[in-house]
C-alpha positions as CSV (number, residue, x, y, z in Angstrom):
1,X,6.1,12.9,11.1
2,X,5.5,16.0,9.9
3,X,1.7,17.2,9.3
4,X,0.1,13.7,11.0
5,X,-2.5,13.1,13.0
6,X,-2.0,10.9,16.0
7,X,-5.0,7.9,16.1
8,X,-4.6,4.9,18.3
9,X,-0.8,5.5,18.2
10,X,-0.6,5.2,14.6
11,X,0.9,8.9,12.8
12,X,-1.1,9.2,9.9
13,X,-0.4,11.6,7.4
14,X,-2.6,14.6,6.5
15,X,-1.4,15.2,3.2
16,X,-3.6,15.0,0.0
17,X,-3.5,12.1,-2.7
18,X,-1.9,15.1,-5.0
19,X,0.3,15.9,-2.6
20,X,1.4,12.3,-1.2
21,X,2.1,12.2,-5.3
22,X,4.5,15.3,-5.5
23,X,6.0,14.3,-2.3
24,X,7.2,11.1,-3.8
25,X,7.9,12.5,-6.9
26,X,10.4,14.9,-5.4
27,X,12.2,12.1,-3.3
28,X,12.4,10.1,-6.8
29,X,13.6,13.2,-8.6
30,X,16.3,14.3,-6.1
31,X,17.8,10.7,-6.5
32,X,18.0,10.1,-2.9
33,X,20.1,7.3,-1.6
34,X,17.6,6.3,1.5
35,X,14.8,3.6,0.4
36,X,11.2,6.2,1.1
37,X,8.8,3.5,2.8
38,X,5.4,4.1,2.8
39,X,2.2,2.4,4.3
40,X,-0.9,2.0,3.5
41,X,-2.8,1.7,6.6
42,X,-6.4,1.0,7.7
43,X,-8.3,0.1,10.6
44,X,-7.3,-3.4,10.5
45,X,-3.6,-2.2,10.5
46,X,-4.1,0.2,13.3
47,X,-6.0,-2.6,15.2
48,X,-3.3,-5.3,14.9
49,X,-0.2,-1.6,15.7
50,X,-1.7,-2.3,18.9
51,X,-0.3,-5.6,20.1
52,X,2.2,-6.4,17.0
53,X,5.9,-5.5,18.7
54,X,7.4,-6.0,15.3
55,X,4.4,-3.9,13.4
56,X,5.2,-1.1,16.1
57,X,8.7,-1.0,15.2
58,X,7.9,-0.8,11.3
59,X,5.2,2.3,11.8
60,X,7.7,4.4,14.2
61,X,10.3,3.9,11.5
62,X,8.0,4.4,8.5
63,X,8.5,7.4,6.1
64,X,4.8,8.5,5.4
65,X,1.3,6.7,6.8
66,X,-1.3,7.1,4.8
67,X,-5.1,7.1,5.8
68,X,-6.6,3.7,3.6
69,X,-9.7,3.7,4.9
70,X,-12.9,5.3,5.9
71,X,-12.7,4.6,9.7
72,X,-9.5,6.6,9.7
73,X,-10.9,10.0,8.7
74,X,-13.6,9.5,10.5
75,X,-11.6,9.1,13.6
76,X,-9.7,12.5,12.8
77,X,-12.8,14.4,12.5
78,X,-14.1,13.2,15.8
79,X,-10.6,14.3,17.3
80,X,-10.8,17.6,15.3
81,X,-8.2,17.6,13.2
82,X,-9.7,15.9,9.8
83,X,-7.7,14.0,7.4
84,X,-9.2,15.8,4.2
85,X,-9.4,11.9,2.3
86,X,-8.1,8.8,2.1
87,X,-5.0,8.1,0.4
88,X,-5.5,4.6,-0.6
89,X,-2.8,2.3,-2.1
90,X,-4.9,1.1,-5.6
91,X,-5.7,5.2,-6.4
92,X,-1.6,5.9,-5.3
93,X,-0.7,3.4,-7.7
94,X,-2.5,4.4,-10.2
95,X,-1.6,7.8,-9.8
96,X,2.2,7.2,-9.9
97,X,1.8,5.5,-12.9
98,X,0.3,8.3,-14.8
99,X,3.0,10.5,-13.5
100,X,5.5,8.0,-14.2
101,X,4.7,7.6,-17.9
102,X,5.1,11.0,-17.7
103,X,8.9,11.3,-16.5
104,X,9.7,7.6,-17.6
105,X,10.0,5.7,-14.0
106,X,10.3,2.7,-13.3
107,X,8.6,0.2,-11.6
108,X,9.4,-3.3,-10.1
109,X,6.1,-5.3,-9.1
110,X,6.1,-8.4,-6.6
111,X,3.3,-10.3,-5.5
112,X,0.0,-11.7,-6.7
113,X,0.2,-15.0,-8.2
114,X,2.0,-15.7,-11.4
115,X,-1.0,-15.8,-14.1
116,X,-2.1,-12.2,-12.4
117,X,1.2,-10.3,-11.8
118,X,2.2,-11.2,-15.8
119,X,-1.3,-10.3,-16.9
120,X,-1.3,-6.7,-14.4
121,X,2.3,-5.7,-15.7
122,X,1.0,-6.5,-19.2
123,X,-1.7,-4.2,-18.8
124,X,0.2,-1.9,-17.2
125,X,2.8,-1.6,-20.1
126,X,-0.1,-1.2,-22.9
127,X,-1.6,1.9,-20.3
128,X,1.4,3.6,-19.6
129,X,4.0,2.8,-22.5
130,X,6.8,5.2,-21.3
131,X,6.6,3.2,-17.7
132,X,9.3,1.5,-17.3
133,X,8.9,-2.2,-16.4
134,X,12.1,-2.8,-14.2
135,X,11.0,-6.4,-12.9
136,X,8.5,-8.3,-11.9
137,X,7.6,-12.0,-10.1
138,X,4.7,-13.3,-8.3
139,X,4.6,-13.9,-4.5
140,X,5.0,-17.5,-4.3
141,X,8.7,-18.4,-4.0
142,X,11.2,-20.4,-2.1
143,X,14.1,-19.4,0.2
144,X,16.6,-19.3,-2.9
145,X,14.4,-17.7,-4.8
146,X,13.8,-14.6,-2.7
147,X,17.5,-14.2,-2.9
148,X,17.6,-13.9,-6.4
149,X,14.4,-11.4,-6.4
150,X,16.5,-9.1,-3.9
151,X,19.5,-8.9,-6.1
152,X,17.0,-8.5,-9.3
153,X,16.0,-5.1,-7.5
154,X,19.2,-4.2,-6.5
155,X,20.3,-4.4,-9.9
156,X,17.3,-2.9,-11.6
157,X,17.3,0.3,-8.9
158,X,13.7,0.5,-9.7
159,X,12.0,3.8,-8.8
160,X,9.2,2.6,-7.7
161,X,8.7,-0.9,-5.9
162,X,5.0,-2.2,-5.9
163,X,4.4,-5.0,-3.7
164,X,1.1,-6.9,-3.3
165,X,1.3,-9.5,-0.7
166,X,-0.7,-8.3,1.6
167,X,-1.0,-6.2,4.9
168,X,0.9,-6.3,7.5
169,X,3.2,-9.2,5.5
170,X,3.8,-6.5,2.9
171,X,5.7,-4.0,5.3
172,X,7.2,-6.2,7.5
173,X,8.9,-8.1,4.1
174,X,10.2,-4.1,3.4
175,X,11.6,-3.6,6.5
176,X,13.1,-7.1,7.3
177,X,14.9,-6.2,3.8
178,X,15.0,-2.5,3.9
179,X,19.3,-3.4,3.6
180,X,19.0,-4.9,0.3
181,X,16.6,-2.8,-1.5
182,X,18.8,0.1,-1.4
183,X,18.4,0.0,-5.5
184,X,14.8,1.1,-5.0
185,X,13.9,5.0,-4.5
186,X,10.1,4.1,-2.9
187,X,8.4,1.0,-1.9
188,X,4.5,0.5,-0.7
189,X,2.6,-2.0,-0.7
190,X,-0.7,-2.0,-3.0
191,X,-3.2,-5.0,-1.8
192,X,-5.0,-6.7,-4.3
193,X,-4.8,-3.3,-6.6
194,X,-2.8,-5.8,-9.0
195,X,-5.9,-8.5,-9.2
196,X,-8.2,-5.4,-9.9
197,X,-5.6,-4.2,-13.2
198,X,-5.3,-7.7,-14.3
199,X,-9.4,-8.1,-14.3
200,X,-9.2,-11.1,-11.8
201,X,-11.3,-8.6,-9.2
202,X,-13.7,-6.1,-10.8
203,X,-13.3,-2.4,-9.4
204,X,-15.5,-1.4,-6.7
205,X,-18.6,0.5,-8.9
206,X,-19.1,4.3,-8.6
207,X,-22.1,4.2,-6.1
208,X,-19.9,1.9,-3.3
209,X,-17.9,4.3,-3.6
210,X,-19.7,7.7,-3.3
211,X,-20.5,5.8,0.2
212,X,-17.4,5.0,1.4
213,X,-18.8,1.0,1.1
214,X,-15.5,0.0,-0.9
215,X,-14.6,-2.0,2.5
216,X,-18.0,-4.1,2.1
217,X,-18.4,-4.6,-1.8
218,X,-14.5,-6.3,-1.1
219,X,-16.2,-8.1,1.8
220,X,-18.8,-9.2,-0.6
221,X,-17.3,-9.7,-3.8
222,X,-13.5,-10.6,-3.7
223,X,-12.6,-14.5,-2.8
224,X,-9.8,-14.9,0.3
225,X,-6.4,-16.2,-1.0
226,X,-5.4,-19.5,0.2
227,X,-3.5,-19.4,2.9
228,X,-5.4,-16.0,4.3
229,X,-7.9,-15.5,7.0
230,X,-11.2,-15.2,6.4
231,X,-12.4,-11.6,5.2
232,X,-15.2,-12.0,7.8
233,X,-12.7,-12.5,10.4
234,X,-10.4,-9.8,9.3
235,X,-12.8,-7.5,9.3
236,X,-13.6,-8.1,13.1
237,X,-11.4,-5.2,13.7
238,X,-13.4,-2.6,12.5
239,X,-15.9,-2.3,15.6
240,X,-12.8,-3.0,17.6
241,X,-11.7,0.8,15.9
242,X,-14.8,2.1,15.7
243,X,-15.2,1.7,19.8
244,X,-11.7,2.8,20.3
245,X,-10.9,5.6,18.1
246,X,-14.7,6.9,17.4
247,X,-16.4,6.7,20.6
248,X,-13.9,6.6,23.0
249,X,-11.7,9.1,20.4
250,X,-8.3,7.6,22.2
C-alpha cells in the first residue's frame, strides 16, 4: 500500500483527510469497475488483526487503512514515521457528503436500527439536497432479506456505500459480499456516525476533542447496542496496543 506505515502488521495509510477525500473522489470520477474498500481502523481493530485469520485476510486485501484513532498516530510517531492525523470514519463521511452534494453522488446507507437509519438519511437529504439517496435499510434483517438488500445495491450502483454495523462485522460483511456489490464504486464502514446525524448520540463537544478524549466521552456517554460487548470490555485492547505498539514500538 502505497505511502503506509506498517504498525502491529496493520498498513495504515499516511494520507490526509483532504487527500483520503480526493483519492476517493477520483476512483468515483473515473468510473471504475473494481468496488474501492476502505477501513476505518483503530486500536481495537489492530488488536483483534492479530489473532482474527479472517480479519487478516480482509486488511491484506483492503484498498486504503485509515488511522481512527489516537493510539494509531501515536504509535507512528514513536516509530518515526508520523501519521499527520487521524482519518476517522464520522469526519470521512461527513466530508464526502459535502463533496458529494457538490458533484451529485450517491449514497446507499445500511445499518443502525430502523427508527435511526430513516431519521439519519432524512437528515442527510435536508443537509445535502443534491446527495443522492440511492437506498437505505437498517441492520436488522433475515437471511431473505439480505438477499434482496444485495440486489437493491446492485441495482442502484450507488457511489458511495455507508455501512454502520459495526467493526470488524462491518468489513468482514464487505468482503464476504465484495461479488455482489459490484454496483457500488466505494464502501466503508462509519460506526455509530449515523446515531450521531440522527441525534440518537450527541457529538463528542469541542474540548474532548482538542484532547484526543473522543475514545472516553463514547466510553462515557454512548449506550452498548444489544447484542454488543461491553464498551468497557472492548476497550480492553487499548493498553493491550499501548504496550505493544508504544512501548515495545513492534
Amino acid at each position: 500500500m502505497t505511502g503506509s506505515i506498517n504498525i502491529l502488521g496493520v498498513p495504515f495509510s499516511k494520507l490526509t483527510l483532504n487527500e483520503t477525500v480526493h483519492l476517493l473522489g477520483e476512483h468515483i470520477q473515473k468510473e471504475q469497475p473494481k468496488l474501492f474498500h476502505l477501513i476505518t481502523a483503530n486500536p481495537e481493530i489492530t488488536i483483534a488483526h492479530q489473532t482474527d485469520k479472517l480479519l487478516q485476510t480482509i486488511v491484506k486485501e483492503a484498498d486504503l487503512i485509515t488511522p481512527d484513532g489516537i493510539g494509531i498516530v501515536i504509535a507512528s510517531k514513536r516509530k518515526g514515521d508520523p501519521i499527520s492525523e487521524r482519518v476517522t470514519g464520522y469526519d470521512l463521511l461527513l466530508r464526502l457528503l459535502e463533496r458529494g452534494n457538490e458533484q451529485g453522488w450517491s449514497f446507499y446507507f445500511l445499518g443502525t436500527d430502523e427508527e435511526t437509519n430513516l431519521k439519519a438519511v432524512n437528515e442527510i437529504r435536508s443537509r445535502y439536497p443534491n446527495v443522492v439517496v440511492a437506498g437505505r435499510h437498517n441492520g436488522f434483517y433475515t437471511e431473505d432479506k439480505e438477499k434482496h438488500i444485495l440486489n437493491e445495491i446492485q441495482q442502484s450502483k450507488p457511489d458511495v456505500l455507508i455501512i454502520a454495523m459495526g467493526a470488524p462485522y462491518t468489513d468482514k460483511w464487505i468482503h464476504k459480499h465484495k461479488h455482489k456489490l459490484d454496483g457500488a464504486k466505494v464502501a466503508f464502514g462509519v460506526g455509530g456516525s449515523l446515531d450521531v446525524i440522527a441525534g440518537k448520540v450527541k457529538p463528542t463537544p469541542r474540548i474532548w476533542k482538542s484532547f484526543n478524549l473522543e475514545w472516553l466521552h463514547r466510553l462515557l456517554t454512548v449506550p452498548v447496542a444489544k447484542g454488543q460487548k461491553s464498551r468497557w470490555r472492548r476497550q480492553s485492547a487499548l493498553p493491550r496496543f499501548f504496550y505493544r505498539a508504544i512501548i515495545k514500538k513492534q
